[in-house]
Structures are given as C-alpha cells and as structure tokens.
N, C-alpha and C positions, 0 to 999 in steps of 0.2 A: 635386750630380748634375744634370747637365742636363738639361733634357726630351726624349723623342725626336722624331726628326724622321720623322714621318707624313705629313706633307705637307698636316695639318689648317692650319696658320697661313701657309702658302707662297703667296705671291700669284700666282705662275705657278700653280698645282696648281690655286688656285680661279678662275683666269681660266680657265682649261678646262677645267672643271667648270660653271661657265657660260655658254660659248659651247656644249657640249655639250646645256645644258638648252635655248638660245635655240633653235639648230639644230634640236632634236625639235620644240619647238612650233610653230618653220616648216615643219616636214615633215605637225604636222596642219593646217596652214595651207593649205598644199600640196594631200592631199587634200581639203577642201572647196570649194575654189576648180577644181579639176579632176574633181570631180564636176559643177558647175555650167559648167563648160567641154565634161564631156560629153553635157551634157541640152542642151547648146545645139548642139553640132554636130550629135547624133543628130535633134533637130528642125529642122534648118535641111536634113538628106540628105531627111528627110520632108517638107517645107513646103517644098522650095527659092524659089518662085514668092513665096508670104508672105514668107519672109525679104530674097528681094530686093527688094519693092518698100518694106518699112516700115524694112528700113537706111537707104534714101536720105531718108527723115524725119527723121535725124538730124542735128543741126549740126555740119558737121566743122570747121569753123573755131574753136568753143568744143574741142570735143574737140582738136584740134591744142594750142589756146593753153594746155588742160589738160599735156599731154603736158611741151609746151614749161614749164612753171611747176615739175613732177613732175622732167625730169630737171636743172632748175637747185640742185631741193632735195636732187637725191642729189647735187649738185656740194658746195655747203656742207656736206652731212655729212661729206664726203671729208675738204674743208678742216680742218672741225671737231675729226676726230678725229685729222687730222696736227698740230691745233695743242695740243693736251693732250700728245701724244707731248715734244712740245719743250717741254712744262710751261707753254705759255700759256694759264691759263684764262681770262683774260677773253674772249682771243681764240675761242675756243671758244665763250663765251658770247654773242661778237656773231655767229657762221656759226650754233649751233643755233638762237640767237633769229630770224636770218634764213630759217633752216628752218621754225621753227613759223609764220611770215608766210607764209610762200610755201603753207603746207598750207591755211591758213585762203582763202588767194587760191585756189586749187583748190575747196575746197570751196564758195567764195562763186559761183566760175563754174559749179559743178556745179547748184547752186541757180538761177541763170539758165537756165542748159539745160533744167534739170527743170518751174522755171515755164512757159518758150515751149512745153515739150511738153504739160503741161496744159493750157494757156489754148489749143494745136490736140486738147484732147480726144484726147490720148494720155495713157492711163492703166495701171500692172498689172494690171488684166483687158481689156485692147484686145485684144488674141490674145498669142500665145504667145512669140511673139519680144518683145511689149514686158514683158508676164512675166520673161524670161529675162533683158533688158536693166536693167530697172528693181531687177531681182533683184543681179544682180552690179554693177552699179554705188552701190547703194546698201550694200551689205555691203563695197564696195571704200573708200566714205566713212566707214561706220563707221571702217575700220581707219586711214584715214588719223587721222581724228579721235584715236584710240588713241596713233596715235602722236604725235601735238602734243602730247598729253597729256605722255608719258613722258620727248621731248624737254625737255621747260616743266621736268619734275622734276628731269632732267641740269644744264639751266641752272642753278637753285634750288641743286644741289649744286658745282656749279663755283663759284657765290656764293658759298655759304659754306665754301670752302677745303676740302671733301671730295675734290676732285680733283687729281691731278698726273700727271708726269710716270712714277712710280711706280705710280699707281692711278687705270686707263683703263678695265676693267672695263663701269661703267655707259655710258660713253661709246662705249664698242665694240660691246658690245650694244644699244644702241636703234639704233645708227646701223644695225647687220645688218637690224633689222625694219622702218627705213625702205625701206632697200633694196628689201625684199623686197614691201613697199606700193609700191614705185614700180615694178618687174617685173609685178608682178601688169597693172598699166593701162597695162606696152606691149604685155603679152597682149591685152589687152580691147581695145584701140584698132583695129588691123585686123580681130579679130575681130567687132565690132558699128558700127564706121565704116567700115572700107574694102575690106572683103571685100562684094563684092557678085554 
C-alpha cells in the first residue's frame, strides 16, 4: 500500500510553505522599519528647519557608492538563483560569495561614514534627526549583516551538494530577504540623503 499523498514530502508544497513563512516575516519586517519611517516623517513636518539643515551633514557620495555596491548585490542574487535553477551550484556559489563581499563592502563604508560623523561630533543624542538617522541605518546594518550571514550558509550548502536544480528552496529564500535589505536603503536614501 502506498503512502498518501498529503503534500507532507512534496517539494513544490514545502517550497510554498516557505516562501509563505519568509513573506510574513518580511511583512513584520515591513512594519518596524515603517514605524521608524513614520516617526521620521512625523518629526521632520515638526522640525522641518532641523531636518534640513543636519541632512546636508550627511556624505552623499558614500551614501550613493553605498546604494551603488547594494543594488549590484541584488544583481548577483538574481544571477545566483538563475544559476541553481539550471543546476550550477558552483556557479551560484561564486555570485552569493560575490554577494556576501559586496555586504561586507557596504557595511565597511557604512563604518567610514559613521566614523567622519563622529570625529564632526555627530552622535544619537545630537537631536532628533541624527537619532532617527543613526537609528535606521544601523538596524538597516544589522540586517544586512543578517543576511551575509545566511547567504555564507547557502554557500556552505551549495558546497556540500545540498543544492540543485530540484532543491532551490534555501536559495530562493535568502535571496527574497536580500532583496528586501536592499529596498529598505533605496527607501532610506532620499529619505535622509536627498530630501532636503
């Protein structure tokens, strides 16, 4: 007698049973980051005079080369998860490795940015916009950081022959939550660089 078919051992069923779960945790992802997106506009219709003048303290040329480094890594994720589709994991293994470089590159110019602001005595208690600033872009590195992490663990599985053309899974899913780390800082970009 055969077993039935529930759809417990179905790799389509648990592939979207997983994108399902990723999906909701980007939607509490969603509201935290649009909570802190509305405490930033509700004080900037309040302060407009502050907000404009301590935006333009900001380096927009690091912020750009950030931008610029962020959407080259959602390019490699693209790549990465078309090359598992056609069953090349190495290849995969060289665009996510190329991904987790480019986060660390981000992250390392975030740290320059963050130094030059300190060493001019801009700190999260300077007022309220570098609060809000310092606030969201350091929860925004967190999550980058998050995801080099989980990337680094895709690689690791693609290594050791976990991956195929069959079983893309892990590989579909980090790359959604890249994504959705590299959306977040084109929000954040005119909103604390170029809105002035």
């Amino acid at each position: 007698m055969s077993a039935p078919q529930d759809g417990h051992n179905d790799p389509a069923v648990a592939f979207e049973a997983a994108k399902l779960g990723v999906w909701t945790f980007l939607a509490t992802e969603v509201l935290l980051f649009g909570a802190l997106f509305t405490a930033y506009t509700v004080y900037r219709a309040k302060f407009p005079e502050l907000f404009q003048a301590e935006h333009l303290k900001l380096n927009r040329i690091l912020g750009t080369l950030n931008t610029v480094v962020l959407l080259t890594s959602s390019l490699t994720v693209v790549l990465g998860v078309d090359a598992i589709r056609r069953g090349k994991a190495r290849l995969l293994q060289l665009y996510y490795g190329a991904t987790v470089l480019l986060g660390g590159a981000f992250l390392c110019v975030k740290y320059i940015e963050w130094t030059e602001e300190f060493h001019h005595g801009l700190f999260p208690d300077t007022n309220i916009f570098f609060s809000l600033y310092f606030m969201m872009t350091g929860l925004h590195g967190i999550h980058v950081f998050l995801g080099m992490c989980v990337l680094t663990y895709v690689v690791v599985l693609a290594g050791r022959g976990r991956l195929s053309a069959d079983y893309t899974t892990p590989v579909e899913m980090s790359g959604l939550y890249w994504h959705f780390v590299d959306l977040v800082w084109i929000y954040l970009l005119p909103l604390l660089y170029l809105i002035g």
